[in-house]
N, C-alpha and C positions, 0 to 999 in steps of 0.2 A: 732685808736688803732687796731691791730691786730685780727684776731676771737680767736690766740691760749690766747692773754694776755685778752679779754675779756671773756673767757671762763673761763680762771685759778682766774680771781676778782669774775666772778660771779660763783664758786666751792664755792671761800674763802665765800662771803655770803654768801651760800645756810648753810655750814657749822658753821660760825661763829652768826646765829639766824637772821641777819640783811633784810631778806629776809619772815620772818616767816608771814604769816598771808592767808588771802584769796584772790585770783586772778580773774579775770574776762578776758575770751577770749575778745577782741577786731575783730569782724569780719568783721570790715571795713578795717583793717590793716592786717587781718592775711590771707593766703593761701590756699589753697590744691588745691594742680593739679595731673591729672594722665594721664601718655603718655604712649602709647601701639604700637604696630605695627600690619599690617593691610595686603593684598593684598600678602600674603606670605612673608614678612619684609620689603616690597616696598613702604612700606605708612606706613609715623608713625602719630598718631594720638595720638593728646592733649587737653586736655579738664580742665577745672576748675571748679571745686564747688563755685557756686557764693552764697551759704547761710552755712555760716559757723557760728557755737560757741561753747564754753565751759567756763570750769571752770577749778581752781585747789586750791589747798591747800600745804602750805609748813610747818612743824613743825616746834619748834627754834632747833629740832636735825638737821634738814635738809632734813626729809622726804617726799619726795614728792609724790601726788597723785594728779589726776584730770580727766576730760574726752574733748574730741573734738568731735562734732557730725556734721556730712553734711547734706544735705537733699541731701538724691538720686535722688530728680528728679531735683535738681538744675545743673545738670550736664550742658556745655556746649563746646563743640567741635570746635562750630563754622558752623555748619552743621544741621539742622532742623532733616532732616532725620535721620542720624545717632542718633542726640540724645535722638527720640522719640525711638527709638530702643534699646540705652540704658537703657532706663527708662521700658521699657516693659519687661515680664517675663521673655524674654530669658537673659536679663541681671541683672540690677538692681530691677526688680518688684517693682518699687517707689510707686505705689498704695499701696500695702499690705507691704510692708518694706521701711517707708520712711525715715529713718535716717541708715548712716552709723556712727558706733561710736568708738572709741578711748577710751577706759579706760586704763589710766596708774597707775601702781601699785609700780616703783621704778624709778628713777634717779640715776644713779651712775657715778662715774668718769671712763673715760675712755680713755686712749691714750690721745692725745691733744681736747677731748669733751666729752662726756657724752657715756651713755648707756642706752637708754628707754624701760624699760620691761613693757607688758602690755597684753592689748587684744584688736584685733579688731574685732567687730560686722557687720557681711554685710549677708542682708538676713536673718536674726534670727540664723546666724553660725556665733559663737565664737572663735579663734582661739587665739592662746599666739601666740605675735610678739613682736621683740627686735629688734631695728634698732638704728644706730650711732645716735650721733647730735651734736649739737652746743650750748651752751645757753650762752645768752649774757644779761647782767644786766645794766639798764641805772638808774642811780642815788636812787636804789632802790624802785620804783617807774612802774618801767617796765622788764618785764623780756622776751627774744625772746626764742623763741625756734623755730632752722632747722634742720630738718633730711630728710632724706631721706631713702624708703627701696623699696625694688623689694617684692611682690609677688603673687600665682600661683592663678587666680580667681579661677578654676576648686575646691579649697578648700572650695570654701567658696557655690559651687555649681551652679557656672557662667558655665558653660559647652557647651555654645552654641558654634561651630565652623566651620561654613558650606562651606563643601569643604576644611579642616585646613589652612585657611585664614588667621583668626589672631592666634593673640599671644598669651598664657596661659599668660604669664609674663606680669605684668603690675609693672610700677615703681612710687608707689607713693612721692609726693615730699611737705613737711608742712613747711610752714611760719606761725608760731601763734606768734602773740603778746598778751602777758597781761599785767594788770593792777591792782592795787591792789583796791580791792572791798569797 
């Protein structure tokens, strides 16, 4: 089946109540990656959060709400170095700020997918973020949720840059599956 025609079944659920109840992230199944560029854009660098979860709730209106949290120092690159660098003040501070988290506040239909309004937490800085997606619904039972969005660490107080090497811009990219609880 297509993602735009399992997108438009799984609207019609979210809509028609058949969806309503409490969800559990599945973080054996579910994502987060984040790729950046490095060496003045000559190195692109990719990394995965290997400790992923959450939760969500859908109402029988169709409301949705939930959170995805990472552990910051789950970061991995594929690079020891870099990732302990990550994990250290100038980036993620995973000691004193170990979870980055996803609270989302709405779902809404959008074009051929959704619209996810929310907040993300990184560093004890909150910011409102809305990024596209996809959500795909298997026999009501499971529900996917992919998006993707770009943006600037410098906001969230990531500011390290030495010699403007890397990138402000970082794209992060979510495969969550859940489950209902």
């Amino acid at each position: 089946m297509a993602s735009s025609q399992m997108t438009a079944s799984a609207l019609l659920a979210l809509r028609d109540g058949k969806l309503a109840g409490n969800w559990v992230l599945d973080g054996s199944r579910s994502e987060v990656r984040l790729r950046s560029k490095s060496m003045w854009g000559m190195v692109k660098v990719n990394g995965v959060f290997r400790q992923v979860r959450g939760q969500g709730a859908i109402t029988p209106a169709g409301d949705v709400t939930g959170t995805i949290t990472v552990d910051a120092g789950s970061i991995d690159t594929k690079n020891k170095k870099r990732d302990d660098h990550l994990r250290s003040a100038d980036f993620f501070e995973a000691g004193k700020y170990p979870h980055i988290t996803f609270t989302v506040d709405r779902v809404a239909p959008a074009g051929q997918g959704v619209s996810v309004a929310g907040s993300l937490t990184v560093r004890g800085q909150a910011r409102p973020l809305t990024f596209g997606g996809i959500v795909s619904s298997f026999d009501g039972d499971e529900v996917w949720l992919d998006g993707e969005v770009t943006v600037n660490r410098a906001d969230f107080g990531l500011t390290w840059n030495q010699m403007g090497m890397a990138s402000m811009d970082n794209t992060i990219t979510v495969h969550a599956a859940f489950t209902r609880k």
